[in-house]
C-alpha positions as CSV (number, residue, x, y, z in Angstrom):
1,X,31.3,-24.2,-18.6
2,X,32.5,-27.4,-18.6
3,X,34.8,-26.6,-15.5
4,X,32.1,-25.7,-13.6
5,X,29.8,-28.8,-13.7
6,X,33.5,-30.5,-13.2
7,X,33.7,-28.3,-9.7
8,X,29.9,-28.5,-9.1
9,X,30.1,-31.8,-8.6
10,X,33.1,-31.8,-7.1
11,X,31.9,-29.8,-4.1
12,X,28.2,-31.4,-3.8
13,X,29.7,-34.9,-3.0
14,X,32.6,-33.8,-0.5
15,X,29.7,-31.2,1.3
16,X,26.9,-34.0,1.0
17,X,29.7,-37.0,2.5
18,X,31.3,-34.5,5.0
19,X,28.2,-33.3,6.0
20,X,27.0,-37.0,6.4
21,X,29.7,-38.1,8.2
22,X,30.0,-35.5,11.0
23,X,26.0,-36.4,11.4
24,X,27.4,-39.9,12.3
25,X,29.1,-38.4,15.1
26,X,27.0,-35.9,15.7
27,X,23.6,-37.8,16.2
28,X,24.9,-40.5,19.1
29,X,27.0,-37.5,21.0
30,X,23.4,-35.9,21.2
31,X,21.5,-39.0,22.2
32,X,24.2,-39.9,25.2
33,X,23.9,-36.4,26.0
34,X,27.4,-35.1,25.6
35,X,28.1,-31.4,24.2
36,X,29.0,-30.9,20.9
37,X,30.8,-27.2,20.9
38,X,30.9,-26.9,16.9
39,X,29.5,-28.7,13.3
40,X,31.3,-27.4,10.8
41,X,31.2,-28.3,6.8
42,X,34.8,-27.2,5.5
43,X,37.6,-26.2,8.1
44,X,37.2,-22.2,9.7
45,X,40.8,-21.6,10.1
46,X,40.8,-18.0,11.5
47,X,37.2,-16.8,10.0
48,X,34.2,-18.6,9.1
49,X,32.0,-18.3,5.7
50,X,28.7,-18.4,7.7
51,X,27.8,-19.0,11.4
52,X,25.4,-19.6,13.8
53,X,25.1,-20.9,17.0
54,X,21.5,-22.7,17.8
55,X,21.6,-24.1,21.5
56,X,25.0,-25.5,22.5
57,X,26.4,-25.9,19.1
58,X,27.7,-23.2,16.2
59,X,27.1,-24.4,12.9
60,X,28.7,-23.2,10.4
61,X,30.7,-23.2,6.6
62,X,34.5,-22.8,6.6
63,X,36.4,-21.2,4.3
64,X,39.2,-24.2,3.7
65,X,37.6,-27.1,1.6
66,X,39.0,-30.1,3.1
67,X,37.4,-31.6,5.1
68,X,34.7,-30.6,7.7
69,X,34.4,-31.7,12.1
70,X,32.8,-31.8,14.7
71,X,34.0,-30.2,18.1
72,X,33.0,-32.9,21.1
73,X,33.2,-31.1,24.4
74,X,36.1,-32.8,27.0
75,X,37.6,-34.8,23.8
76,X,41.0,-34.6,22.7
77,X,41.3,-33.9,18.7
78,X,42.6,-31.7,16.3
79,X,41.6,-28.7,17.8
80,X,44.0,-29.3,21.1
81,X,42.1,-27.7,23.6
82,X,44.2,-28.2,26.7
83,X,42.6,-25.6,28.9
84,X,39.0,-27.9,29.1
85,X,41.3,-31.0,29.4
86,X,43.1,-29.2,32.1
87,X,40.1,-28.4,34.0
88,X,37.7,-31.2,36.4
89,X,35.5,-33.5,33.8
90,X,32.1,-32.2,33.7
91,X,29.1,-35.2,33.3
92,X,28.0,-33.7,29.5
93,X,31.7,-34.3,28.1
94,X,33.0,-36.6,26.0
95,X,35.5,-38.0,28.7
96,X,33.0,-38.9,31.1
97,X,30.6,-41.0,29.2
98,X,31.5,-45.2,29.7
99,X,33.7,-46.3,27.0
100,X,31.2,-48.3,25.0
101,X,29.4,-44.9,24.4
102,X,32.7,-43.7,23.3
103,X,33.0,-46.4,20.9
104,X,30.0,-45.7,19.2
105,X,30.5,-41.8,18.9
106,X,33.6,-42.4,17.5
107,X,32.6,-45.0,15.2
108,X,29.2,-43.2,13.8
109,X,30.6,-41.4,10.8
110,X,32.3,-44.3,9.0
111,X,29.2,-46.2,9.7
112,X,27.2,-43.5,7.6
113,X,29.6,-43.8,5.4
114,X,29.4,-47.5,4.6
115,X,25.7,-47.0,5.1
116,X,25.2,-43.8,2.6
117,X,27.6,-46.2,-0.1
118,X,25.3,-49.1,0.3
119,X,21.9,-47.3,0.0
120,X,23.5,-45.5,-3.0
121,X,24.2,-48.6,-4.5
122,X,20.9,-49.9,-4.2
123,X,18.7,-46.2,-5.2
124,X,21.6,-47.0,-8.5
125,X,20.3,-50.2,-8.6
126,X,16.5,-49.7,-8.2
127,X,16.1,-46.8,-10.7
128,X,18.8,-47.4,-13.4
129,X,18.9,-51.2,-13.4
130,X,21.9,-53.0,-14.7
131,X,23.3,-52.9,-18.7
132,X,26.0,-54.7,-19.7
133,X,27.2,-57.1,-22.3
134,X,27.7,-60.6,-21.6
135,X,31.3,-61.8,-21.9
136,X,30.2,-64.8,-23.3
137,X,28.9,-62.3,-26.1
138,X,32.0,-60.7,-26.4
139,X,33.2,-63.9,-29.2
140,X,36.0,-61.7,-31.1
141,X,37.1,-60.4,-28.1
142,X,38.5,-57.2,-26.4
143,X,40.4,-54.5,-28.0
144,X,43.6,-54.1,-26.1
145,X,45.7,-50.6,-26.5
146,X,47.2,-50.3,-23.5
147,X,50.9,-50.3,-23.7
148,X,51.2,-51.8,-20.4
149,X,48.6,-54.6,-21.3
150,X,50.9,-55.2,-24.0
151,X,53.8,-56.0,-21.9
152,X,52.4,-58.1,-19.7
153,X,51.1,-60.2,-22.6
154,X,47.9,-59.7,-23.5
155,X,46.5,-59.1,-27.4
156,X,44.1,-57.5,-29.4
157,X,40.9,-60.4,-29.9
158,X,41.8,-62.0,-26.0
159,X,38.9,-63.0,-24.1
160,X,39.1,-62.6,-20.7
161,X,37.3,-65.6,-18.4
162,X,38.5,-65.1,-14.9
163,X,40.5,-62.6,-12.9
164,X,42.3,-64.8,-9.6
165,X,40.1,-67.4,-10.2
166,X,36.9,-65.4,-10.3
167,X,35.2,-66.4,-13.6
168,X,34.3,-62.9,-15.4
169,X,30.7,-63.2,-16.1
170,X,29.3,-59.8,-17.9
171,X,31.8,-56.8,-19.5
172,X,31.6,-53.6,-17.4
173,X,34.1,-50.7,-15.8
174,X,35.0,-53.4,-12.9
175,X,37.0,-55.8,-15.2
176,X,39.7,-53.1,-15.5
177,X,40.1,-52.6,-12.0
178,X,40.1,-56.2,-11.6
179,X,42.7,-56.7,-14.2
180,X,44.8,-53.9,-12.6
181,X,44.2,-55.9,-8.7
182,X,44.3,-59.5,-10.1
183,X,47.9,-61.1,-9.8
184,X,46.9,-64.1,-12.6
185,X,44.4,-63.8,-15.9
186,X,42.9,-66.3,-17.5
187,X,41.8,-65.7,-21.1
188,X,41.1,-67.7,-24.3
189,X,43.3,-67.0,-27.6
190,X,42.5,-68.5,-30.6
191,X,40.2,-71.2,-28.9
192,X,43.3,-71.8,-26.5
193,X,43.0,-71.0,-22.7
194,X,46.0,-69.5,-21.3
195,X,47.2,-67.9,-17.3
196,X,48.7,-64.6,-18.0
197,X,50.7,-63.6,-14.4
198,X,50.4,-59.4,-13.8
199,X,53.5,-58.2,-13.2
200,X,54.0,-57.0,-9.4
201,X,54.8,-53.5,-10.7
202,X,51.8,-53.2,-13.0
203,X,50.0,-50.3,-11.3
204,X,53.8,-48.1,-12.0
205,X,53.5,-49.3,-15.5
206,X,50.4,-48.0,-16.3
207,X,51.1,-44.5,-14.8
208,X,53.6,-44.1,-17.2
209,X,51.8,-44.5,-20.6
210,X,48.2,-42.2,-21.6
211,X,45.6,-42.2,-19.3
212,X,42.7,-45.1,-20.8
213,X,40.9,-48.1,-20.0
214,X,42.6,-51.3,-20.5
215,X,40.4,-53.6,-21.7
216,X,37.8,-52.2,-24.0
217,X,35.2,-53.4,-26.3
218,X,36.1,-53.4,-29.7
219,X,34.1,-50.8,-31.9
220,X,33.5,-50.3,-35.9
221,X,35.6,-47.8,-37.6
222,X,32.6,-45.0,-37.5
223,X,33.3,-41.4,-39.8
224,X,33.0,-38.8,-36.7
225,X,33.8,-35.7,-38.5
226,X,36.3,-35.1,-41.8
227,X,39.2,-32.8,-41.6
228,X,39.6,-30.0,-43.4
229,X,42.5,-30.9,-44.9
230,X,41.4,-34.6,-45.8
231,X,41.4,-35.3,-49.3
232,X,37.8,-37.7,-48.5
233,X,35.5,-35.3,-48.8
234,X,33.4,-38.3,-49.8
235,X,32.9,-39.6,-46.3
236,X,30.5,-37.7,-43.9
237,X,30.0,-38.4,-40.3
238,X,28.0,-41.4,-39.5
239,X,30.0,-43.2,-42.3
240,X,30.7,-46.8,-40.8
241,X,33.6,-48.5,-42.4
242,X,33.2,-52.2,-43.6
243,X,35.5,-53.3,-45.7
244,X,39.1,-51.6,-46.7
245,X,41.4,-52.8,-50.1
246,X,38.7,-55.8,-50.3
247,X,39.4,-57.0,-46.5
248,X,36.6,-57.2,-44.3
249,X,37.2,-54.4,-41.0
250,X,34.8,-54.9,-38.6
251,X,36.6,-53.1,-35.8
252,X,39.0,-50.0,-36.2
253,X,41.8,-52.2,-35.0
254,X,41.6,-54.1,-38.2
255,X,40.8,-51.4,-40.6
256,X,43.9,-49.3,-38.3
257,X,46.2,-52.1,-39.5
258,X,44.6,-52.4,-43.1
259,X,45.5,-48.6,-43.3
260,X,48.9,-49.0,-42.6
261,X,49.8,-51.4,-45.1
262,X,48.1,-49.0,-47.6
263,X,50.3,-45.9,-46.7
264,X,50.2,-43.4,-50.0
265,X,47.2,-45.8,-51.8
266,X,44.2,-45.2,-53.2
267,X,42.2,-48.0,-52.1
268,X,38.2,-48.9,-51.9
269,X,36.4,-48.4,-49.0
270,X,33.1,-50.4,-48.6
271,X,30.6,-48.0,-46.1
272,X,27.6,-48.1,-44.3
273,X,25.5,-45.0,-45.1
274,X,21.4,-44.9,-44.4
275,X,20.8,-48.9,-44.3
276,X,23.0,-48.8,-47.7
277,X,26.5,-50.7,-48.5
278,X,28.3,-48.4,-50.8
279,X,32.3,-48.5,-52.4
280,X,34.3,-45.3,-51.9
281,X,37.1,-44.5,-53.2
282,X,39.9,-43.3,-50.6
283,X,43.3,-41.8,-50.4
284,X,45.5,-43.0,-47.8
285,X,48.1,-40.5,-46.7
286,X,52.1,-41.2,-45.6
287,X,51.1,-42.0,-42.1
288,X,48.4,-44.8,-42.7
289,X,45.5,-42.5,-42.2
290,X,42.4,-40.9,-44.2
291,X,42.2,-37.7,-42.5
292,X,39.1,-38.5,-40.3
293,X,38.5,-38.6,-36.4
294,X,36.5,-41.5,-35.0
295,X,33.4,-41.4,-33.6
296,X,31.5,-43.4,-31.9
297,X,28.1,-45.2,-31.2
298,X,25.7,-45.9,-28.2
299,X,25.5,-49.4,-27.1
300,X,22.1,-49.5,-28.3
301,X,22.8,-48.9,-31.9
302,X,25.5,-51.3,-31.8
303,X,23.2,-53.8,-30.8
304,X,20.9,-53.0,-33.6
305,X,23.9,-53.5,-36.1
306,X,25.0,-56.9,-35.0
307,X,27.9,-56.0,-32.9
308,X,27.0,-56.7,-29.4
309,X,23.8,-58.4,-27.8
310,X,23.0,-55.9,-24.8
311,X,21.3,-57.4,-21.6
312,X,19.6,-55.3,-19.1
313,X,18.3,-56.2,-15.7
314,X,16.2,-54.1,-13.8
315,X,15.0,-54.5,-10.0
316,X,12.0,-54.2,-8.2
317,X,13.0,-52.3,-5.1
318,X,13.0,-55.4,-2.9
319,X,15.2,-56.8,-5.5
320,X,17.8,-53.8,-5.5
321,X,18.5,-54.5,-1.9
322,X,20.5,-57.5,-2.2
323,X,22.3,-56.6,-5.8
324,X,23.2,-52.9,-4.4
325,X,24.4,-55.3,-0.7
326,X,26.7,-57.0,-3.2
327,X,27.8,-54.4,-5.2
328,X,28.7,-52.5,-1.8
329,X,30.8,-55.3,-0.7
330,X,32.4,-56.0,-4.1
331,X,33.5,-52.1,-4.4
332,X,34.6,-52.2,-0.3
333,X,37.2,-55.4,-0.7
334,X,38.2,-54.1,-4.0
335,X,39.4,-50.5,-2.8
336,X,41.0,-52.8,0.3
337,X,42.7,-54.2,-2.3
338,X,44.2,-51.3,-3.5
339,X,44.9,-49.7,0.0
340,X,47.5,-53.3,0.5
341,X,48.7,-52.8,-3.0
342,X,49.6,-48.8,-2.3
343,X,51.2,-50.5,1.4
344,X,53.3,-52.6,-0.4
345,X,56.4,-51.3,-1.5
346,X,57.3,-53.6,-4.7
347,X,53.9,-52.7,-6.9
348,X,55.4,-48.6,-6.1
349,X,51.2,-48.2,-6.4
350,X,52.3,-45.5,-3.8
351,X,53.4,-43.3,-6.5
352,X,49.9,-42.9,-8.0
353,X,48.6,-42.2,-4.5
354,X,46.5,-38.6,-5.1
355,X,45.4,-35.7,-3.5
356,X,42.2,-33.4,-3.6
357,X,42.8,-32.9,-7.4
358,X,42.9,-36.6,-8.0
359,X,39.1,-36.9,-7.1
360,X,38.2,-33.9,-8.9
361,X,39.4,-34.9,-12.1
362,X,37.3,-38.3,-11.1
363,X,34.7,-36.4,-12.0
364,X,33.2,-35.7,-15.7
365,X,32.9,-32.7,-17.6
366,X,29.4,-33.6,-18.4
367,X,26.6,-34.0,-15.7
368,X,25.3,-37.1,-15.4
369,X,23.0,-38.1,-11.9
370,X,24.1,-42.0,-12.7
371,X,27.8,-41.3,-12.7
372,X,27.6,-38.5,-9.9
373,X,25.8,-41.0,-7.8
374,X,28.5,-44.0,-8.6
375,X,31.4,-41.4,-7.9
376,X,29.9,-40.5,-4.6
377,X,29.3,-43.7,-3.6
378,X,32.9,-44.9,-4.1
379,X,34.1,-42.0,-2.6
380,X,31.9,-42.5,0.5
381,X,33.6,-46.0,0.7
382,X,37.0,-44.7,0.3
383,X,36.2,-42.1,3.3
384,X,34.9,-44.9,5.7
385,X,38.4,-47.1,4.8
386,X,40.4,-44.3,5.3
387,X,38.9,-42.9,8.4
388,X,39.5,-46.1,9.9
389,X,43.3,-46.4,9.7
390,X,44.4,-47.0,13.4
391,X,46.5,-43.3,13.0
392,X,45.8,-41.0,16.0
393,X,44.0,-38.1,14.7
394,X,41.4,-40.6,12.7
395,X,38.6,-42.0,13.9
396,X,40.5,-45.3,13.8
397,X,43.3,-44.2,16.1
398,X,40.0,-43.3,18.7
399,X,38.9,-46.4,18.2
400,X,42.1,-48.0,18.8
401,X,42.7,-46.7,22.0
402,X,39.1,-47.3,23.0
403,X,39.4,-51.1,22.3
404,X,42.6,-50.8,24.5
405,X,40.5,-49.0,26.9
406,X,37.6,-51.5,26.8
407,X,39.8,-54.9,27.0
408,X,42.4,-53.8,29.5
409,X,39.7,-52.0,31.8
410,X,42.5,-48.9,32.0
411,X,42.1,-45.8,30.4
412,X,45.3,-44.2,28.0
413,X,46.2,-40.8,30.4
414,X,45.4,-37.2,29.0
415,X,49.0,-36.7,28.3
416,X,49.5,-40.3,26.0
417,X,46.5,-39.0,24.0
418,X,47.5,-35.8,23.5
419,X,50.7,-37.0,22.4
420,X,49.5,-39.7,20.0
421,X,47.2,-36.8,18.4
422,X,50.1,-34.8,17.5
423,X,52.7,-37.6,16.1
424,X,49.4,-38.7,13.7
425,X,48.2,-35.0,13.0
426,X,52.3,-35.1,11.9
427,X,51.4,-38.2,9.7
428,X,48.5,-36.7,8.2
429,X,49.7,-33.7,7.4
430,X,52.3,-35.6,5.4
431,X,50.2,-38.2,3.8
432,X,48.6,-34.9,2.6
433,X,51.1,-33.1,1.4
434,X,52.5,-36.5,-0.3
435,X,49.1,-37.4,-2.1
436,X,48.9,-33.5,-3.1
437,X,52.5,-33.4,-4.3
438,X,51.9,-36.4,-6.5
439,X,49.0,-34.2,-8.0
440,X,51.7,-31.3,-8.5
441,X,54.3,-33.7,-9.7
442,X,52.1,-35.4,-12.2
443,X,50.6,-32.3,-13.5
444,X,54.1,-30.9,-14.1
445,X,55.5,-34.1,-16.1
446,X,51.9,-34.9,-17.6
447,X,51.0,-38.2,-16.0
């Protein structure tokens, strides 16, 4: 079951931002009354799925999942049609309209792709608000397990304040990816404030240990469920450690390290059951451990415990417009970022490059509206970036030779264009086959 919601999702955002896109181009083709010959969701190499042709255009579902077009009448693209090319331009084709009209054709579908991001962000925005937890609340600090964290020199009860200068103002999912962008950290240790530099070849280092977040808030020890082996029978889920051999755990990562000083002890433990303190005796086996898995608690209840002080904000819909704006922009010059990091050779952020299965495992096992909609939205944003690559064969290689076009006042001949769109449908194909080997590759070794 849980494989399905994983694909459902999966195929809802790539139809609902293919489909989008192709509209992009779609819609101003109409309006400067140029032929469009095909709008298809998914590629139909050979057969098609479903089919029909309404006026001028066949619609229609392909059978090959990746990706979707639009066939534009007198334009050269994938599909290589040299006999229309060869023959005299006709006044509904693409080749005949003024290269401004061009321009915007070609430009529409990363436009609705920026656009869908942004309006995403702000629906996000309007009907789930914003929770987080201050980092000026966060006054023991974050609980760093991350072997690659490690090495670069961070610890356990680190505070982080600012990432390149940018002063970290609330705890959420964008300080990790800030961390793993930021070339210099500055955090507080013991009262002391200290630069921590990343290391150039961070993003490599990180592929090579467990999959996690970095930076985490640090959580109680909480009893999820007792093995059936465990000797603590005592213990029952819910159980919330507090105090270990007479030390005071707050956080797993102290009571972990109280644990392993206790290795084949019987020590008290001091838990939190129903509102009530109460001492337990416990048996700690050879390899520090009591036989228990962790669980965990909602933000909510940690609030209500004294842990965390959660703060959320929620927008009128006027309001949502300019903090959905922001967080648009903030998620488009972060994933800019990471496109120069992946260009530049000594971060080797090119090996974690990924294919088709890469953005399905994005997605959860569990459904969830807020984090389909946050998923789609990135992905939206990583569609409009890519397509705009100045590579023949994307829309930005159209709109390079366009802009040529438009400044020189000459026109790139049939035969340069049809040229170009085979050395980049070359380069796609081996970007593709690159980001999906990586998949394979990693799959195979388990990272």
């Amino acid at each position: 079951m849980e494989i399905v919601i994983k694909l459902s999702q999966f195929l809802l955002s790539l139809s609902l931002l293919i489909i989008l896109h192709e509209l992009g181009h779609f819609i101003p083709a109409k309006l400067f009354k140029t032929r469009v010959e095909k709008f298809y969701l998914f590629f139909d190499v050979k057969y098609s799925l479903i089919k029909k042709k309404i006026g001028e255009t066949e619609y229609g579902i392909g059978w090959l999942p990746l990706g979707g077009y639009v066939k534009i009448s007198g334009m050269i693209d994938e599909s290589m049609d040299k006999e229309q090319m060869a023959l005299p331009p006709q006044p509904w084709e693409f080749r005949s309209k003024p290269a401004w009209q061009r321009l915007i054709i070609m430009l529409g579908g990363v436009t609705v792709n920026f656009i869908l991001a942004f309006i995403i962000y702000i629906g996000m925005a309007f009907v789930y608000g914003d929770t987080y937890v201050a980092n000026a609340d966060l006054t023991d600090g974050l609980l760093i397990e991350s072997k690659a964290m490690t090495n670069a020199g961070f610890k356990t009860g680190d505070k982080i304040i600012a990432v390149d200068g940018e002063k970290v103002v609330k705890f959420d999912n964008d300080v990790n990816m800030k961390i793993i962008m930021g070339k210099q950290v500055l955090i507080d240790r013991n009262g002391a404030e200290q630069t921590i530099k990343m290391p150039i070849d961070f993003v490599d280092q990180l592929s090579k240990q467990e999959k996690g977040p970095l930076v985490t808030i640090r959580m109680p020890f909480v009893i999820g469920a007792v093995a059936a082996e465990s000797p603590n029978k005592t213990l029952v889920p819910k159980d919330i450690i507090l105090s270990l051999n007479g030390q005071k755990t707050k956080y797993f990562d102290e009571a972990k390290t109280v644990l392993l000083n206790n290795k084949n002890k019987t020590i008290i433990a001091v838990v939190l059951r129903n509102h009530k303190e109460m001492p337990i005796p416990v048996q700690v086996n050879a390899a520090g451990k009591l036989g228990v898995q962790m669980g965990g608690l909602e933000i909510e209840s940690l609030e209500k415990l004294g842990y965390y002080k959660v703060s959320k904000q929620e927008f009128g819909f006027l309001e949502s417009i300019p903090f959905g704006i922001e967080k648009g922009k903030n998620q488009l010059l972060g994933y800019g970022k990471q496109l120069k990091m992946i260009f530049n050779p000594e971060t080797k952020a090119y090996k974690q490059v990924g294919g088709f299965a890469a953005i399905f495992n994005i997605f959860p096992n569990t459904w969830s509206w807020e984090v389909f909609w946050n998923i789609t939205a990135l992905l939206s944003i990583m569609l409009g970036v890519m397509n705009l690559l100045p590579i023949p064969a994307l829309d930005g290689g159209h709109v390079m030779f366009l802009l040529y076009e438009i400044i020189s006042g000459k026109k790139p001949s049939d035969k340069f264009l049809e040229n170009a769109q085979m050395v980049g449908f070359v380069l796609l194909i081996t970007l593709l086959l690159f980001a999906n080997g990586n998949d394979i590759y990693k799959a195979i070794v388990g990272r």
